[in-house]
C-alpha positions in Angstrom: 10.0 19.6 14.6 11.7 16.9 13.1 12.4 16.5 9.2 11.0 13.6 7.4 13.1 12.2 4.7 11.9 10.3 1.7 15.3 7.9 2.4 14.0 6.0 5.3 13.3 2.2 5.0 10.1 1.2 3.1 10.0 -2.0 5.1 11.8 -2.7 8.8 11.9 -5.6 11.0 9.3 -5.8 12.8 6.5 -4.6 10.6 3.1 -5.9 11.2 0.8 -7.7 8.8 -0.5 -4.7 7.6 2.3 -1.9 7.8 3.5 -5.2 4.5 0.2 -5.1 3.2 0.2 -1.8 2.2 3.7 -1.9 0.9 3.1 -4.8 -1.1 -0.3 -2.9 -2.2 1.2 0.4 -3.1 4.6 -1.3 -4.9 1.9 -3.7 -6.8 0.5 -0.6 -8.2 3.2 1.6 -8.8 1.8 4.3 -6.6 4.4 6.8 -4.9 5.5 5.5 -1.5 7.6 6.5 0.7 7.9 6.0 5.0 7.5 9.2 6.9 7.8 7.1 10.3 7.7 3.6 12.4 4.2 3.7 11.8 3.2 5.5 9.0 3.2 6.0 5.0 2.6 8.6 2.4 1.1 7.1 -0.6 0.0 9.1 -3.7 -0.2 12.3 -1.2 -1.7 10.8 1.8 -0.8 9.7 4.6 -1.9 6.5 5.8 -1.3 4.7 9.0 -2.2 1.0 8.2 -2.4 -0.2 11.8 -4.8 2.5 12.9 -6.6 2.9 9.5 -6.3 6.0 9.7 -6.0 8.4 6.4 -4.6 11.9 6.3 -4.6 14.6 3.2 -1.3 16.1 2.8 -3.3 19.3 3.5 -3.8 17.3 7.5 -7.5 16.7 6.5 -8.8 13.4 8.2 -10.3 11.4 5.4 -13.9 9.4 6.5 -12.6 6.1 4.7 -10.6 3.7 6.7 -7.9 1.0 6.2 -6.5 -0.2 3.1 -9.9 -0.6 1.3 -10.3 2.6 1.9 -7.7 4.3 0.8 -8.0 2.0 -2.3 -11.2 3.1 -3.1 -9.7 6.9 -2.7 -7.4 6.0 -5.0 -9.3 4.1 -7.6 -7.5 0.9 -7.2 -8.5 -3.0 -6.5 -6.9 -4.4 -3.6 -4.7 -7.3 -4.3 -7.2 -10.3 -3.2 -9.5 -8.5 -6.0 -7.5 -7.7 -8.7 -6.0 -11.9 -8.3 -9.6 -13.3 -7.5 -10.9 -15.9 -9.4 -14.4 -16.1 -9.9 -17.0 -18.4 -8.5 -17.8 -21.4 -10.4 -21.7 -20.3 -10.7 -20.0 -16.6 -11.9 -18.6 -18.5 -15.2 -20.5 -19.4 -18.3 -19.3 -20.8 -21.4 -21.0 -20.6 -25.0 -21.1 -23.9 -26.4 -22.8 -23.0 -29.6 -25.8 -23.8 -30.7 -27.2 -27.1 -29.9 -27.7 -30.0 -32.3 -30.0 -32.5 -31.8 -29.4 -35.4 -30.6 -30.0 -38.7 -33.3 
């Protein structure tokens, strides 16, 4: 069996949308990453194959949540498009005070 090696390339040409995604994600959070192959990370313990969506315990368990929301929600951590969204106008209030009335 071949040895993986924490000193393989977080990022290669060639990457798809969401091998990037899940680096940015991870290195956003500070979360341990590291590439175990072409297709595949280890983040926090598990690995995670964002193509697939698949998620893996490092004890080889399959985990039922899928994709990058899902291992975010494993992990107790907002997804970028969450943890940058702005609210919807109707979602905002301002106080204004009390009102005076008017003369």
């Amino acid at each position: 069996m071949k040895r993986q090696t924490r000193e393989r390339p977080l990022r290669q040409s060639g990457d798809s949308k969401k091998m990037a995604a899940a680096a940015d994600w991870a290195e956003h959070h500070g979360l341990e990453i590291y590439r175990t192959t072409d297709y595949c990370y280890q983040i926090e313990g598990y690995n995670f194959w964002p193509d697939k969506g698949t998620i893996q315990t490092e004890s080889k368990k399959r985990c039922d949540e899928r994709s990058l929301s899902g291992l975010a929600a494993i992990l107790k951590k907002p997804l970028l498009d969450e943890a940058f969204k702005m609210p919807a106008p109707d979602e905002i209030s301002f106080d204004l005070g009390p009102r005076r009335a008017s003369v």
